[in-house]
MIZA-503945 format. One record per residue: x, y, z of N, C-alpha, C in turn; residue in three letters. Coordinates in steps of 0.05 Angstrom, whole numbers. Example, Ala and Ser with C-alpha at 12.3 -4.5 7.8 and 13.67 -1.06 7.14 Angstrom:
BEGIN
+--------+--------+--------+--------+--------+--------+--------+--------+--------+--------+
:   n_xx :   n_yy :   n_zz :  ca_xx :  ca_yy :  ca_zz :   c_xx :   c_yy :   c_zz : residu :
+--------+--------+--------+--------+--------+--------+--------+--------+--------+--------+
:    264 :   -114 :    156 :    246 :    -90 :    156 :    264 :    -66 :    156 :    ala :
:    257 :    -45 :    142 :    273 :    -21 :    143 :    258 :      1 :    157 :    ser :
+--------+--------+--------+--------+--------+--------+--------+--------+--------+--------+
END
This chain:
BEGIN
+--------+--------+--------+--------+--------+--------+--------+--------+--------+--------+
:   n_xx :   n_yy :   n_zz :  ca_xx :  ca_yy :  ca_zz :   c_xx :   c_yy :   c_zz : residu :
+--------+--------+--------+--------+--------+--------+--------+--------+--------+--------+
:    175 :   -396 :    248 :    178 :   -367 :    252 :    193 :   -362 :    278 :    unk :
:    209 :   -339 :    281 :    226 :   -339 :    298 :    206 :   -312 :    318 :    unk :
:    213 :   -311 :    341 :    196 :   -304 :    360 :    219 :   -291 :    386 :    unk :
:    218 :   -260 :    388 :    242 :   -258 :    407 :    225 :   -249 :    437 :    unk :
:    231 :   -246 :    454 :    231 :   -255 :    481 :    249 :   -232 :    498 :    unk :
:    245 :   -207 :    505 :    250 :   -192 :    524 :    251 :   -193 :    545 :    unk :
:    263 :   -187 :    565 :    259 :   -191 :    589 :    270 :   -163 :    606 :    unk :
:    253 :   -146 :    616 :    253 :   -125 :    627 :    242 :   -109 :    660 :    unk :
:    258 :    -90 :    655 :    240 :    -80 :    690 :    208 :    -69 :    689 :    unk :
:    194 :    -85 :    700 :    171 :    -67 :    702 :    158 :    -31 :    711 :    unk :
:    185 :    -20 :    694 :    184 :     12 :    698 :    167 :     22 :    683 :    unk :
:    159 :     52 :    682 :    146 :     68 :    660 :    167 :     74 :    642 :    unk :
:    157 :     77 :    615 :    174 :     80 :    596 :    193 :     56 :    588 :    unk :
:    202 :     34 :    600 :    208 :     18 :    590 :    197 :     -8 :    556 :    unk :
:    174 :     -5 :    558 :    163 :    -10 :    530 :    172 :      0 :    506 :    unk :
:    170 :     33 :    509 :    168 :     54 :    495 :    214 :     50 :    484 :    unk :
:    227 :     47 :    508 :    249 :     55 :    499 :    263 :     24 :    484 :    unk :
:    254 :      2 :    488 :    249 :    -24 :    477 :    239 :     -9 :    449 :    unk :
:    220 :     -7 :    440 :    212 :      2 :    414 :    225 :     25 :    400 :    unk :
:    230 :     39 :    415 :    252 :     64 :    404 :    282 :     66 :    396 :    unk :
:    281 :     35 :    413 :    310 :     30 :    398 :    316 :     14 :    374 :    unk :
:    289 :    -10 :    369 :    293 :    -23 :    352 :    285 :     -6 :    323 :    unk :
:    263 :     15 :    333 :    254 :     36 :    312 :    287 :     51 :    302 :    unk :
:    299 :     53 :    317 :    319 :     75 :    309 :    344 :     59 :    297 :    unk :
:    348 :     37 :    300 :    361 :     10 :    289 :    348 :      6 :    263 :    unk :
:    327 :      4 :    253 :    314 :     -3 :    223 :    297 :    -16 :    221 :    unk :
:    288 :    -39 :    251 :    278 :    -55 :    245 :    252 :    -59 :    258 :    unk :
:    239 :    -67 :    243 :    208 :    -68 :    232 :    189 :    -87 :    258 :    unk :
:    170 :    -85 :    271 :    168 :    -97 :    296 :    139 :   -105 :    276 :    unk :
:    132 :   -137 :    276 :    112 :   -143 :    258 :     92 :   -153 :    281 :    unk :
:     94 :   -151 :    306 :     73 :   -162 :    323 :     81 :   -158 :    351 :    unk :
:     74 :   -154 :    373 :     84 :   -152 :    396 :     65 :   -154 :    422 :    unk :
:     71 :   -171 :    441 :     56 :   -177 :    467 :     68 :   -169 :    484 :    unk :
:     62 :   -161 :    507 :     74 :   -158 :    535 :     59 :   -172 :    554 :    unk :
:     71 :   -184 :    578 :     61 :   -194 :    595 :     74 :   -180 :    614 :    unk :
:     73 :   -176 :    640 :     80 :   -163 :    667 :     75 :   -177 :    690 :    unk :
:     91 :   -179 :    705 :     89 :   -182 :    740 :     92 :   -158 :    750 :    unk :
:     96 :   -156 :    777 :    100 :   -148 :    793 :    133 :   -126 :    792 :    unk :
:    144 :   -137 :    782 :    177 :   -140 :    782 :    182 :   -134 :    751 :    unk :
:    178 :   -151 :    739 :    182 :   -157 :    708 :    163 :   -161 :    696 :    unk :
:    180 :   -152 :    658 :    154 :   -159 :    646 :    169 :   -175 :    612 :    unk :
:    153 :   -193 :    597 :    167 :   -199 :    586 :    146 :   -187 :    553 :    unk :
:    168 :   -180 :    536 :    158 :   -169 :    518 :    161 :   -195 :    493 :    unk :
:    146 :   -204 :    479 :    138 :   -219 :    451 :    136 :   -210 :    433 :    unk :
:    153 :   -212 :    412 :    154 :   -197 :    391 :    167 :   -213 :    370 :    unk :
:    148 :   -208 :    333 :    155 :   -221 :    313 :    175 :   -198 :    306 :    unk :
:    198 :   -200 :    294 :    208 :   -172 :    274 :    218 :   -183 :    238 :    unk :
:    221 :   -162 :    237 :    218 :   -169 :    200 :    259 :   -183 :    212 :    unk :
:    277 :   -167 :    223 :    303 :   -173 :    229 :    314 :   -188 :    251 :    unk :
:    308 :   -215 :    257 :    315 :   -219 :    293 :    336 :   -218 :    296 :    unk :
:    356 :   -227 :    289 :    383 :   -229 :    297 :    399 :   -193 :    295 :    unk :
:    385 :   -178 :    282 :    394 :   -151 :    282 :    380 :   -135 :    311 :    unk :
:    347 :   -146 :    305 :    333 :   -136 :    334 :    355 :   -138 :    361 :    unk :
:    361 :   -176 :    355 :    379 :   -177 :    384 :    401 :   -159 :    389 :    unk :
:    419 :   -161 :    366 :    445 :   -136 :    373 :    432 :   -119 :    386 :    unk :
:    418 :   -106 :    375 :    412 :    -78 :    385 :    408 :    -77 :    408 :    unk :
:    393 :    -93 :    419 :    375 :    -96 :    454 :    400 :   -110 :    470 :    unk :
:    418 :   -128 :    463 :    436 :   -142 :    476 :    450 :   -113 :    483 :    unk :
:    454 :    -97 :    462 :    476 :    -73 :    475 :    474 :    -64 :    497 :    unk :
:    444 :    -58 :    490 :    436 :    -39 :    510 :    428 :    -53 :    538 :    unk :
:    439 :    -82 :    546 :    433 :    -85 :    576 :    407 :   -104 :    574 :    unk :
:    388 :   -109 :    540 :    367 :   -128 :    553 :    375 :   -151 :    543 :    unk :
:    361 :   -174 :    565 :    360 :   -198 :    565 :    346 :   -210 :    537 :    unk :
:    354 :   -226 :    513 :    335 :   -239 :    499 :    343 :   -261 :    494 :    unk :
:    320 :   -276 :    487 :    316 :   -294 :    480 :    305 :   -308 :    451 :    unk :
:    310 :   -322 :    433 :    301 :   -329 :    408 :    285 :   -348 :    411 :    unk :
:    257 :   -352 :    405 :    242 :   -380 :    404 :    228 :   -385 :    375 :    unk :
:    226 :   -407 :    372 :    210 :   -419 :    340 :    187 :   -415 :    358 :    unk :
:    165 :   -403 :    334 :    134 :   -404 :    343 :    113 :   -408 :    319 :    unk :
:     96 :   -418 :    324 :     80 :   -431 :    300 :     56 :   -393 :    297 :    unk :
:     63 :   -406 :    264 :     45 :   -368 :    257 :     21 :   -382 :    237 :    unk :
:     -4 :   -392 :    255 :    -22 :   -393 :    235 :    -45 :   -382 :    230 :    unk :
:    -47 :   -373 :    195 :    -66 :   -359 :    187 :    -92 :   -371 :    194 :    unk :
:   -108 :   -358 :    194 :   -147 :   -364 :    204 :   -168 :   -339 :    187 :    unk :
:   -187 :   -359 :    177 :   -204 :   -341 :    160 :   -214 :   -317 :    179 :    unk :
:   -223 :   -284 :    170 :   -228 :   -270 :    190 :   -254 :   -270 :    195 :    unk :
:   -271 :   -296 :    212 :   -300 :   -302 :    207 :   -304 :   -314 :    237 :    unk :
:   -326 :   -312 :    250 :   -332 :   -318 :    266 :   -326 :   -350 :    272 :    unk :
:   -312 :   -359 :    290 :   -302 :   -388 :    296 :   -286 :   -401 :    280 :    unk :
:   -266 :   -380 :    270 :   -232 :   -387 :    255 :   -221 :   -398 :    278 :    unk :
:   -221 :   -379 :    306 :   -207 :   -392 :    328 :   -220 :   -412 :    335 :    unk :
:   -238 :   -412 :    338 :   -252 :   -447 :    359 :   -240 :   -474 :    345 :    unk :
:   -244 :   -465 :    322 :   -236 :   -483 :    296 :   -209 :   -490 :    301 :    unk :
:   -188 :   -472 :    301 :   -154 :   -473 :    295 :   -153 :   -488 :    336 :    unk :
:   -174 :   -478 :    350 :   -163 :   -496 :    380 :   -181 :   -527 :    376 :    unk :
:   -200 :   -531 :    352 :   -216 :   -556 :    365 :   -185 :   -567 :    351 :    unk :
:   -176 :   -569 :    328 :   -146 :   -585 :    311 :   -134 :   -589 :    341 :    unk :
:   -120 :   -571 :    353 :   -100 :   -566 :    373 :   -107 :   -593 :    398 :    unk :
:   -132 :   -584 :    408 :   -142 :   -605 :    425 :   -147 :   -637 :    413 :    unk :
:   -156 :   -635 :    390 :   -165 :   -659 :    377 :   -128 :   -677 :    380 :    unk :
:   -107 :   -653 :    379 :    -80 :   -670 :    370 :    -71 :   -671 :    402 :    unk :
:    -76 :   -665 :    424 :    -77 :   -667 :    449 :    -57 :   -643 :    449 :    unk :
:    -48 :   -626 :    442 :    -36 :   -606 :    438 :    -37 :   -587 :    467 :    unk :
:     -8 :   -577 :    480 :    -21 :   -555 :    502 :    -11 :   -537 :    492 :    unk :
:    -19 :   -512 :    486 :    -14 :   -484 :    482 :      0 :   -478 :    508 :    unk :
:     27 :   -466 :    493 :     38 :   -448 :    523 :     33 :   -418 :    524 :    unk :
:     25 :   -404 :    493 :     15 :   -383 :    497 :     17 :   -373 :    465 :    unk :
:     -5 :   -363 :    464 :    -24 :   -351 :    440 :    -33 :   -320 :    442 :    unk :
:    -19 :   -312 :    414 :    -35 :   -286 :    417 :    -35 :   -282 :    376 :    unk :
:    -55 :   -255 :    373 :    -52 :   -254 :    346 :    -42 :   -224 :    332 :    unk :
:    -37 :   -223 :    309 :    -24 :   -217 :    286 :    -46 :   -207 :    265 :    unk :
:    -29 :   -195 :    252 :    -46 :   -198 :    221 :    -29 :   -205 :    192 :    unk :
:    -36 :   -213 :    182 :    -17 :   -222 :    157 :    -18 :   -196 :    137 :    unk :
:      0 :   -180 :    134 :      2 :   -149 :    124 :     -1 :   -152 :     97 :    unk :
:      3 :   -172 :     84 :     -8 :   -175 :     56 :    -39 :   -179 :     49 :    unk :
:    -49 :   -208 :     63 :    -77 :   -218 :     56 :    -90 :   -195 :     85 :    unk :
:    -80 :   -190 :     96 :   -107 :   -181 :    115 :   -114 :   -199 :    133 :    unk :
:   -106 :   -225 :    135 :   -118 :   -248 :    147 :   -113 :   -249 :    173 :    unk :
:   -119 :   -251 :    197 :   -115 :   -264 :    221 :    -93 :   -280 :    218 :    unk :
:    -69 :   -276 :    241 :    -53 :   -303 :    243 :    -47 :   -301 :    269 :    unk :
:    -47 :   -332 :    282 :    -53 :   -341 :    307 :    -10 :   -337 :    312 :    unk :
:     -7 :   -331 :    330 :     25 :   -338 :    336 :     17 :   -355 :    365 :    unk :
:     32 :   -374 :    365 :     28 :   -403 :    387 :     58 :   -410 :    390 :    unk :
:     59 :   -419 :    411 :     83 :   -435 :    423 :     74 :   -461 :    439 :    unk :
:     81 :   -487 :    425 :     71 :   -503 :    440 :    102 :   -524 :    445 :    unk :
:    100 :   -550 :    454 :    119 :   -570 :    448 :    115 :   -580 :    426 :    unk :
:    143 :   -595 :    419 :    141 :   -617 :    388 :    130 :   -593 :    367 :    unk :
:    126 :   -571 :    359 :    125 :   -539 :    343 :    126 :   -561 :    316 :    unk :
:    145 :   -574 :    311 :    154 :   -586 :    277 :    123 :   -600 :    273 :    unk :
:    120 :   -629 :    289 :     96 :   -643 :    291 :     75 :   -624 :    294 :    unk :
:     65 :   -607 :    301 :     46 :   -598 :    307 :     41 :   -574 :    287 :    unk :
:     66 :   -565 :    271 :     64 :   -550 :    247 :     47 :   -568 :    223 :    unk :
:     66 :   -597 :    227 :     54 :   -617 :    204 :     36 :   -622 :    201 :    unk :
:     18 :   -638 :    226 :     -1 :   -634 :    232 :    -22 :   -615 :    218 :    unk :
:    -20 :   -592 :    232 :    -30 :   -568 :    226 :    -41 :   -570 :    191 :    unk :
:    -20 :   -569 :    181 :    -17 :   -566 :    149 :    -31 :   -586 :    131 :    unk :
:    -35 :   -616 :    150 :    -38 :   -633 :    141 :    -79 :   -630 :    144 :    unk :
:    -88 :   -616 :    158 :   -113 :   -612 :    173 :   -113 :   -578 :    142 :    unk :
:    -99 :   -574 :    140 :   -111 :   -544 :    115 :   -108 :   -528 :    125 :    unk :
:    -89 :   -524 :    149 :    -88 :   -494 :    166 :    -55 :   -482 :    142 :    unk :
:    -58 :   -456 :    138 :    -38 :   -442 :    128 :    -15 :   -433 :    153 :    unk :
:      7 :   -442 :    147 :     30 :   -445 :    163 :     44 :   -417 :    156 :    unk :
:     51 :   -394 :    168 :     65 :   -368 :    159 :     88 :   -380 :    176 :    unk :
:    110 :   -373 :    148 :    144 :   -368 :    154 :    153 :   -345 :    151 :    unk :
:    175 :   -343 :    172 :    202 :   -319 :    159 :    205 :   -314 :    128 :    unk :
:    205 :   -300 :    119 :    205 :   -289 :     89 :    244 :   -280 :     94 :    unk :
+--------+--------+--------+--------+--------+--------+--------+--------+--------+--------+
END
């Protein structure tokens, strides 16, 4: 799954005009994180369009970035996550950063992760019964 990567001033209204432009572009924002410093802040986001998302934001002056990120589903039950990190740890696996989703069809929890080796650790994954979500 493809995973884009903002990089912005830590102003007010900057979120909002990030989303207002990809809203007014067409395209569909299926998950989104922000992190912040001081200075900057970097926005995470799945979209139904990335390569259209980027035009749009490249015009306008922001910085992005494209990353592969592992999208996995988890039952919505108490210790889906403990479960989907004991796999992760068991494979010595380091998370560089995790946040979640929902799968707009089933309803289900889906973990979005970025780790190293993403292919192996997809396999892995799949190979253990975890449901792997792709780009459609």
């Amino acid at each position: 799954m493809k995973q884009l990567s903002i990089y912005t001033e830590n102003r007010r209204g900057a979120l909002h005009r990030i989303h207002a432009l990809l809203a007014n572009g067409g395209v569909n924002v299926l998950s989104s994180i922000t992190n912040e410093s001081a200075e900057f802040g970097i926005i995470r986001m799945t979209v139904a369009d990335p390569p259209k998302a980027v035009e749009i934001l490249e015009r306008e002056g922001y910085l992005c970035r494209v990353h592969d990120v592992l999208a996995v589903a988890i039952p919505d039950e108490a210790g889906a996550l403990a479960k989907l990190l004991e796999a992760l740890d068991d494979m010595r696996v380091n998370i560089d950063y995790l946040y979640q989703t929902c799968d707009r069809l089933s309803g289900l929890p889906v973990m979005v992760l970025h780790t190293e080796g993403q292919q192996e650790v997809e396999e892995s994954l799949e190979s253990r019964g975890f449901a792997i979500r792709r780009d459609d």
